[in-house]
C-alpha positions in Angstrom: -14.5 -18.6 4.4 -14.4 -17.3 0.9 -13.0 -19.8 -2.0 -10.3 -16.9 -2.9 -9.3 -17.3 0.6 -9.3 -20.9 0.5 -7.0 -21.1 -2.6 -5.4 -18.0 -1.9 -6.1 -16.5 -5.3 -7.3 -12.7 -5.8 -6.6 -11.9 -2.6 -6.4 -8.1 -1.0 -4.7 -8.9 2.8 -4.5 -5.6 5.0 -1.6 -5.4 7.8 -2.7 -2.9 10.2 0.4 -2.0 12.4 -0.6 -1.3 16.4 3.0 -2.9 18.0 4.0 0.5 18.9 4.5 2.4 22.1 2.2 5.4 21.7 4.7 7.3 24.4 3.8 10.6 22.4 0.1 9.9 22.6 0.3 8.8 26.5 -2.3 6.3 25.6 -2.9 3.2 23.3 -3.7 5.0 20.1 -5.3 2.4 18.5 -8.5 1.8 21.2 -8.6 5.4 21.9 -12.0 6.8 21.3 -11.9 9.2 17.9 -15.6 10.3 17.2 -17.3 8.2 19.3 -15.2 4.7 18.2 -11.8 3.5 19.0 -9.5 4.7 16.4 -8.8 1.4 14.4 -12.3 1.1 14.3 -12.2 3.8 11.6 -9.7 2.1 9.3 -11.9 -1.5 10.3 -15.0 0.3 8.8 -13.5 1.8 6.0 -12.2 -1.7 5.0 -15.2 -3.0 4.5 -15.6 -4.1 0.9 -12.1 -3.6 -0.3 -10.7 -6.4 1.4 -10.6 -10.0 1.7 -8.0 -10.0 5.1 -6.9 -8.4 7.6 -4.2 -8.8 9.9 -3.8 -6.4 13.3 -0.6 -6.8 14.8 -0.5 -5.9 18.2 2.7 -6.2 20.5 1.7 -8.6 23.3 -0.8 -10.8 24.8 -2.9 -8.7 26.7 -3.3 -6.0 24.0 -4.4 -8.4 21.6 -7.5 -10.1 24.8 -8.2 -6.5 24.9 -8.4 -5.7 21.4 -10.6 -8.6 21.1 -13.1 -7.3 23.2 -14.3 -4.3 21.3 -13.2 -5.5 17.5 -16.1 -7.6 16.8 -15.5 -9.5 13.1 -18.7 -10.0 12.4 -19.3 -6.3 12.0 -16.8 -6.8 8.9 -17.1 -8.3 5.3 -13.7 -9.6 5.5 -11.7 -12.2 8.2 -9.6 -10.3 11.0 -7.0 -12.3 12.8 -4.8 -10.8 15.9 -1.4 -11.3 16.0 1.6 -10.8 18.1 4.7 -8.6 17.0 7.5 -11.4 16.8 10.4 -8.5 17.3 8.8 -5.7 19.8 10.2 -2.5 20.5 11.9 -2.0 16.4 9.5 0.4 15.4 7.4 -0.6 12.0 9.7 -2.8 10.3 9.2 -6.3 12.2 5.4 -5.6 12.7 5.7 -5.4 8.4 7.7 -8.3 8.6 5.0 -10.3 11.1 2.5 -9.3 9.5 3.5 -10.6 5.9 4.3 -14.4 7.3 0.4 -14.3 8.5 -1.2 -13.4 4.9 -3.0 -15.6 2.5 -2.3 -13.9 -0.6 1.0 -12.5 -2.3 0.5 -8.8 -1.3 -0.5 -6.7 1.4 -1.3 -3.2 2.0 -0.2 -2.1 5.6 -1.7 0.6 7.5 -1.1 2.2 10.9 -3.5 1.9 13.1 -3.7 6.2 13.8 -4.0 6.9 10.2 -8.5 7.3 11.0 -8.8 9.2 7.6 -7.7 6.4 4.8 -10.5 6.7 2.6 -12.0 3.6 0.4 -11.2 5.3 -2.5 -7.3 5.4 -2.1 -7.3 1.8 -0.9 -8.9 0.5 -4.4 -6.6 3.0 -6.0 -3.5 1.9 -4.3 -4.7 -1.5 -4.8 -5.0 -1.2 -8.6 -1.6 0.0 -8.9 -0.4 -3.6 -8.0 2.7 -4.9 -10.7 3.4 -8.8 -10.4 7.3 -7.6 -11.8 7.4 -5.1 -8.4 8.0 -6.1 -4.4 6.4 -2.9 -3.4 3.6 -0.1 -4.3 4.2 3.1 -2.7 2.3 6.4 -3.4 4.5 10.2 -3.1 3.8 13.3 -3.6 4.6 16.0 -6.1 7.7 16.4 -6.1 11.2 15.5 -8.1 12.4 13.0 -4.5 9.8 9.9 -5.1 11.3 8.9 -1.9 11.9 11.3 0.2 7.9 12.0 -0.1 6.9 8.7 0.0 4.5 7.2 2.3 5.8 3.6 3.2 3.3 3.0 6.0 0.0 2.8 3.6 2.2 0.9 1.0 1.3 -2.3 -0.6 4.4 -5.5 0.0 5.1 -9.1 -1.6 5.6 -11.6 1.0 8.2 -12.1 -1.3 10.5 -9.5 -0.2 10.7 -11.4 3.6 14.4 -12.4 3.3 15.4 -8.5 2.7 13.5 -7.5 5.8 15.1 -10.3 7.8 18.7 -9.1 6.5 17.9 -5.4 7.3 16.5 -6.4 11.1 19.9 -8.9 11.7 21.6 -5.5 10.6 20.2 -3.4 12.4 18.6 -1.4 9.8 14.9 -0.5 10.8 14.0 2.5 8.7 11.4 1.2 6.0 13.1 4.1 3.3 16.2 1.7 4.0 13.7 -1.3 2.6 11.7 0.7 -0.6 15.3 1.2 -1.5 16.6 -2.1 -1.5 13.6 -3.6 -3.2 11.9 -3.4 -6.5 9.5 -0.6 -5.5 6.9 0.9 -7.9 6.1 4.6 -7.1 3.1 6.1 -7.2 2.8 9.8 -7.7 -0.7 10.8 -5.6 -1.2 14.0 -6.0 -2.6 13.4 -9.9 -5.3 10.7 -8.4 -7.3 13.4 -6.2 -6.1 11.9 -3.1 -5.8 14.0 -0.3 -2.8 14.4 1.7 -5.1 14.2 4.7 -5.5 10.5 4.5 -2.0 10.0 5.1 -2.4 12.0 8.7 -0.9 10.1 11.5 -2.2 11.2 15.0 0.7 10.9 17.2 0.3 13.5 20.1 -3.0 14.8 21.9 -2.8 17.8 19.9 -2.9 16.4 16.6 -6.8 15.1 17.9 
């Protein structure tokens, strides 16, 4: 382990999100074979280098056993750690919410696990838009709504704002919009950074493949 990890200084913590149903998909998205590799595979790789943690959070027991059968973390520069979705069935909100009580580091960019296309470039990008006086980074596109176009799900979050996810969840409030808006929120306009809007693909059904 890393002295940044070990005093949890300079450190880039990655929450990849894989607590959901895939019901559209008709399979588990995130060990379904893309190109010859299960699909999280394809962010793991692309990771490497950028990061100093990541954190896969996976809805039960037996996803995360079989999860931890084909993710191997030696084939990675950083530490992966599996963990379980404390609130299931909520959508993306209390995997965010799980995910920040697990990292090391003040901030973390989050991820779904069937966005395969994240490139390295927009993660150090997105990364070096990081603001100690903001809760939240989160890239739009061109266009006068920041938030309507905004991309909350490859975002980077404080650990900090905790407490406001809690109070949204206890409210019933899942939609992460809800959260960008409540918090201090630094947006990011993409399309001026040569970041294509491919990378923020999600593949949801078998015809998005």
């Amino acid at each position: 382990m890393s002295n940044d990890i070990e005093n949890g200084e300079n450190i880039k913590s990655c929450i990849i999100l894989c607590g959901g149903k895939s019901s559209r998909m008709g399979q588990d998205k995130g060990s379904m074979i893309i190109q010859n590799k299960p699909m999280i595979k394809h962010i793991l790789t692309t990771l490497n280098h950028q990061i100093s943690e990541a954190i896969i959070v996976l809805n039960n027991p037996e996803r995360i056993a079989k999860y931890s059968k084909f993710i191997d973390p030696s084939d990675y520069t950083y530490t992966i750690r599996f963990v379980e979705d404390k609130i299931k069935d909520k959508g993306p909100m209390p995997g965010i919410l799980t995910g920040l009580a697990q990292i090391t580091g003040k901030y973390s960019l989050v991820l779904p696990c069937d966005s395969p296309y994240v490139s390295a470039s927009y993660i150090s990008t997105i990364f070096n838009e990081i603001d100690e006086s903001f809760d939240a980074v989160v890239p739009y596109h061109d266009s006068e709504n920041k938030l309507k176009t905004s991309e909350p799900l490859h975002s980077i979050y404080s650990k900090n704002i905790i407490p406001e996810i809690e109070g949204l969840i206890s409210q019933d409030i899942l939609h992460i919009k809800g959260l960008i808006e409540k918090i201090d929120t630094k947006f990011v306009l993409i399309d001026n950074k040569k970041i294509e809007k491919k990378e923020f693909r999600n593949l949801n059904r078998p015809e998005d493949i």
